[in-house]
C-alpha positions, 0 to 999 in steps of 0.5 A: 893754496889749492891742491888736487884732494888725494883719497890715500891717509887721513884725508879720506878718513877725515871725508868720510866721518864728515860724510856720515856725521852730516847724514846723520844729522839730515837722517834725524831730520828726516826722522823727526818729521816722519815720527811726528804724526804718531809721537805723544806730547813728550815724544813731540818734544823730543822730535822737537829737539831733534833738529837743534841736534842736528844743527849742533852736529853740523856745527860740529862738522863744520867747526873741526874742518880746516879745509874747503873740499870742493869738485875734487879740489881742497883749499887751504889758507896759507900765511897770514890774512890780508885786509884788501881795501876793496874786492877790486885789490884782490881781484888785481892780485890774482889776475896778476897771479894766474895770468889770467882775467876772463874768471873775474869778468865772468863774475862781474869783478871787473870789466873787459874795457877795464882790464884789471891789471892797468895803472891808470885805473890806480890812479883814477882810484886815488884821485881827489874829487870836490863837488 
């Protein structure tokens, strides 16, 4: 489900807080690296440590997101998963969805001669071959 990100409620809440804790990790990384020259032994240590904090809080981020934001747009998952046999079903199902094929040939999925949504190539694909 895709849906055009609204800036009003939690959702702006929520973007924010991501926003800073990611700055906060890049910032300590940065850090590090720029307090490393003068640091004694245990202060190097301590820089050391620096950035698997930072790794833990991105991990964090990432973890207590449920959305993907991504050009002004947020994307959910809706229902439950579905096991394709190959990326080409998925590809059949969204042509068929957006009415649409000249995405998935501009990402290689399919081909122009071999349009996605034919039966021929359905059965093509499940036909037995000997050698």
């Amino acid at each position: 489900m895709i849906s055009r990100l609204s800036l009003q409620g939690s959702g702006l809440v929520t973007q924010v807080a991501e926003s800073m804790t990611t700055s906060a990790a890049t910032l300590l990384v940065y850090l590090a690296a720029a307090l490393t020259i003068n640091a004694s032994q245990t202060g190097k240590m301590t820089i050391l440590l620096l950035p698997v904090v930072s790794g833990g809080l991105l991990a964090i981020c990432n973890e207590s997101v449920d959305t993907l934001q991504m050009n002004g747009f947020r994307v959910r998952h809706k229902g439950k998963p579905i096991a394709y046999r190959r990326r080409l079903d998925l590809a059949n199902q969204l042509v068929e969805e957006s009415g649409r094929d000249d995405w998935a040939i501009r990402l290689g999925i399919i081909t122009p001669e071999r349009k996605a949504n034919g039966k021929k190539e359905q059965a093509a694909e499940e036909e037995e071959v000997t050698m």
